[in-house]
Residue frames relative to the residue before (quaternion, step in Angstrom):
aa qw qx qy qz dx dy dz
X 1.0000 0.0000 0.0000 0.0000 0.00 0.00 0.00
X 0.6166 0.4843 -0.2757 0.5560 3.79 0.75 -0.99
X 0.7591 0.3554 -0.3275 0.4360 3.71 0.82 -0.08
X 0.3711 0.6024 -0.4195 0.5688 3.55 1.65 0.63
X 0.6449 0.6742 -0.2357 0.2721 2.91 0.84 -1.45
X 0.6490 0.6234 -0.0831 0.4281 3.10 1.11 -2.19
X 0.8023 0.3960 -0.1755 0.4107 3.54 0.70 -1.57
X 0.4846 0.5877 -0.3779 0.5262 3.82 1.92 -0.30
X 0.5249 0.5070 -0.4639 0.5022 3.74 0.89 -1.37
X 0.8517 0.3949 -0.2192 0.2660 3.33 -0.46 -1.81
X 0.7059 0.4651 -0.3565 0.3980 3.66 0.97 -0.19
X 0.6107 0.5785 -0.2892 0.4569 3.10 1.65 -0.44
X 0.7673 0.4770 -0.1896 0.3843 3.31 1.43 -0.63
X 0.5137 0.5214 -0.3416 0.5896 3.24 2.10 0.50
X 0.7543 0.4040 -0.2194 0.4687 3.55 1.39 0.02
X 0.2954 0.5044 -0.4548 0.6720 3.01 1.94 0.67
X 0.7920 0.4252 -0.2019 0.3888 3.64 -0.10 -1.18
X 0.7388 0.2482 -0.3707 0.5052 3.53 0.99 -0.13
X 0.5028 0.4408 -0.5657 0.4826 3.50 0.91 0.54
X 0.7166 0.4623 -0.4193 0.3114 3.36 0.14 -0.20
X 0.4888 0.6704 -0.3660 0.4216 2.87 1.46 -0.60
X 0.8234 0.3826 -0.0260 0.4182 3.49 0.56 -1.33
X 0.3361 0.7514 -0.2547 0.5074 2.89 1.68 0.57
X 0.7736 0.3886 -0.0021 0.5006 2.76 0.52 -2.56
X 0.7298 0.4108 0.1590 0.5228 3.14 1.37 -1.68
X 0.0819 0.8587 -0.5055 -0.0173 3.33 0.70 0.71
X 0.7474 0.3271 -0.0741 0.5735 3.46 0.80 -1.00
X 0.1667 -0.7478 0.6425 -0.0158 3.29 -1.26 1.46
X 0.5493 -0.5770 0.4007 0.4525 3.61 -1.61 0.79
X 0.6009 -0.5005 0.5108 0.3571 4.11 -1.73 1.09
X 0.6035 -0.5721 0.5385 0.1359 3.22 -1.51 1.04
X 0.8130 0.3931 -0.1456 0.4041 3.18 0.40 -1.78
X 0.7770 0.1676 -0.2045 0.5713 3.66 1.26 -0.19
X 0.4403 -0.7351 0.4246 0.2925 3.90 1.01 0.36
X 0.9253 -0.1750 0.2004 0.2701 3.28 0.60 0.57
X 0.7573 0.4080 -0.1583 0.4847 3.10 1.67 -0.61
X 0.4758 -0.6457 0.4409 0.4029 3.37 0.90 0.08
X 0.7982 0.3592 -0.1221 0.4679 3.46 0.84 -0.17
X 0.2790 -0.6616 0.5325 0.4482 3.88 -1.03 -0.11
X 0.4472 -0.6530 0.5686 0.2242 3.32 -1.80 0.36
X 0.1281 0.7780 -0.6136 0.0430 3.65 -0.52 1.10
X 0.4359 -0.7378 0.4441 0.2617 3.26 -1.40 0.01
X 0.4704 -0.6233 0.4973 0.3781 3.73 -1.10 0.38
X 0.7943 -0.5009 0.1105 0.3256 3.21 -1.78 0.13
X 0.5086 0.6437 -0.2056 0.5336 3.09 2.27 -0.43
X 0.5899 -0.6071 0.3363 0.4127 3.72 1.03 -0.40
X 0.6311 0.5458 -0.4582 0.3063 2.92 1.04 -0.69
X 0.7059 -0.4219 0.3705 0.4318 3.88 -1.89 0.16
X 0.1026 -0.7443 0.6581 0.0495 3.31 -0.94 0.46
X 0.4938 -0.4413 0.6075 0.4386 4.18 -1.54 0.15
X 0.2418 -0.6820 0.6868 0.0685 3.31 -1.46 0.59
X 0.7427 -0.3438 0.3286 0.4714 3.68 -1.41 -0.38
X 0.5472 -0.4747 0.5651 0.3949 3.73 -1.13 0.37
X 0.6477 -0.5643 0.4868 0.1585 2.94 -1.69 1.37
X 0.1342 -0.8298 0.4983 0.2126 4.02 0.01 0.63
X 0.5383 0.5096 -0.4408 0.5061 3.99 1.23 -0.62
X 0.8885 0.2729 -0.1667 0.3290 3.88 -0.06 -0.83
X 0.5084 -0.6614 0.4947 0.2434 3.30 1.66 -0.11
X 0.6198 -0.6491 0.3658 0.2465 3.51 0.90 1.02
X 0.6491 0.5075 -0.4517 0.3422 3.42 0.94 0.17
X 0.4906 -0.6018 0.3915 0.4938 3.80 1.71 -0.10
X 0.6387 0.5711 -0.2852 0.4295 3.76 0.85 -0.89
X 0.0778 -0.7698 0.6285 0.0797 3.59 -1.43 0.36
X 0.3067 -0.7014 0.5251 0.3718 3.96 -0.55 -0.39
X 0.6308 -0.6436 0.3483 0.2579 3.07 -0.93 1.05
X 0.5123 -0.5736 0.4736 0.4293 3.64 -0.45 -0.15
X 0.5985 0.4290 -0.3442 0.5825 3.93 0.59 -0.98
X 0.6079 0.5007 -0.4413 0.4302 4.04 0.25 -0.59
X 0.6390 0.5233 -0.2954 0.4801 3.32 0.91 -2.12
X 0.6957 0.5493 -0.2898 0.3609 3.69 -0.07 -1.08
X 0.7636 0.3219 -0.1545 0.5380 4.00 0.69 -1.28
X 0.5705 0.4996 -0.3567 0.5456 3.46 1.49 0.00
X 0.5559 0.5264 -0.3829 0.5170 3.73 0.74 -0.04
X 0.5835 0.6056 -0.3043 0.4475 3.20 0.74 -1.85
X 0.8144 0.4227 -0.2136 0.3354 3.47 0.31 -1.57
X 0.5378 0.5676 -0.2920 0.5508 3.67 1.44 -0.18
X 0.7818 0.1976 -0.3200 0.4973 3.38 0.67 -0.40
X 0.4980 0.5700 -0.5248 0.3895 3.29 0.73 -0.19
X 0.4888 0.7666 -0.2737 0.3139 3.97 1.39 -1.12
X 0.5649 0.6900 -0.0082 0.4524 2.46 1.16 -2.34
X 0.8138 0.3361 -0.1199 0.4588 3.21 -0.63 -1.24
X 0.8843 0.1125 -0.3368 0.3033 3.89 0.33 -0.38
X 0.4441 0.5536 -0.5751 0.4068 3.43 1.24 0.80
C-alpha cells in the first residue's frame, strides 16, 4: 500500500510542476531548430552559415508547450459554450 502511495505523491508532484511550469513558462525553446528560428548549415569552406527559416515555430525559435496548448483549448471551449 505505501508503495501506491509513493507513485500517487510522485505523479501528482510532476503535474503540479508542469503546470506551473507552463504557467510561468508558457513557451519552450523549438525542437526542430533549437532555438534559432532558423536551420544551421554550412558554406563551401565549412564554416556555419544561416539556413532557411524555421517552418514549425515560425522563425521565432519558440514553440507552446503542450500543457499550455491543451488548457488553452480547454479555455476556448469552455468560452464558447457559455456565451
Amino acid at each position: 500500500m505505501p508503495l501506491i502511495a509513493l507513485a500517487s505523491a510522485c505523479l501528482l508532484v510532476v503535474t503540479f510542476g508542469y503546470s506551473a511550469l507552463c504557467a510561468g513558462s508558457p513557451f519552450g525553446t523549438c525542437r526542430k531548430c533549437n532555438g534559432f528560428g532558423f536551420a544551421m548549415t554550412t558554406d563551401r569552406k565549412g564554416r556555419p552559415k544561416r539556413g532557411k527559416s524555421c517552418r514549425r515555430c515560425k522563425a521565432t525559435g519558440k514553440r507552446i508547450r503542450a500543457g499550455r496548448w491543451l488548457y488553452n483549448r480547454a479555455q476556448r471551449i469552455y468560452r464558447e459554450g457559455t456565451h
